[in-house]
N, C-alpha and C positions, 0 to 999 in steps of 0.2 A: 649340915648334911654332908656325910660322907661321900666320894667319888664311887663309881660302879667298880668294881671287881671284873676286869676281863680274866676268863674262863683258861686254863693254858689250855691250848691243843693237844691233845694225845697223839701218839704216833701207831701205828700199828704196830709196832715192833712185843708187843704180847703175845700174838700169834704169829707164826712162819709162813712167810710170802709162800715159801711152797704148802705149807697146809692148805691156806684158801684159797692155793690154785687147785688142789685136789679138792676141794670141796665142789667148784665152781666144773672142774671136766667131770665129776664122777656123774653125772648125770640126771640125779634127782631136782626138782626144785627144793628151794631153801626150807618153803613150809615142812615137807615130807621128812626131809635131813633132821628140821628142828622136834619135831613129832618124835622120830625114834630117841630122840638123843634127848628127849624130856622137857624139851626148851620151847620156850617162846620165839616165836619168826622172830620179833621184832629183836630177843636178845641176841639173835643169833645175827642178823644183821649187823647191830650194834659191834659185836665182837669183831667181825671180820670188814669191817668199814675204820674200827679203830676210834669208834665212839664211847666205847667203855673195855675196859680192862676185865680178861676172866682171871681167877685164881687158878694157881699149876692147879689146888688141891681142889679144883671142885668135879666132882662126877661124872659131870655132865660133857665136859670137855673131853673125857678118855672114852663113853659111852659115841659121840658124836666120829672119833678115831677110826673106834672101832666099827664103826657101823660101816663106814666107807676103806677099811684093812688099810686104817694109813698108822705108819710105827710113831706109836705115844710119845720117844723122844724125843723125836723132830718137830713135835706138834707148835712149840714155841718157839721164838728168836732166841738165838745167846744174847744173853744180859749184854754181854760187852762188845756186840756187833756192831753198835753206832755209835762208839767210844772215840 
């Protein structure tokens, strides 16, 4: 029998600290924010807890931006910010 596989940690550095500070002052709860922006609460938790990684390319991330007028390039970390 094989040893367990511990899981690596993710870091948050997928999304920008200041995004999901803007997420968290613009006001709405998470459910309503994840509602417009076509997502699941829980993914959207996930994403900005740094439990799972979004794609730059997925929809839903620029849809979510937008909902709260926050600018699409800032929305992720630089790759190379925890270099």
């Amino acid at each position: 029998m094989s040893p367990r596989r511990q899981k690596p940690m993710k870091s948050r550095a997928f999304l920008s600290e200041e995004f999901c500070r803007a997420l968290k002052r613009h006001g709405e709860t998470n459910a309503a924010l994840a509602a417009k922006a076509g997502l699941n609460v829980g993914v959207l938790y996930h994403w900005t807890e740094g439990v799972n990684r979004a794609s730059r390319e997925d929809p839903r991330i620029a849809k979510l931006a937008e909902t709260i007028n926050f600018p699409k390039d800032r929305i992720f970390e630089n790759e190379f910010a925890h270099v």
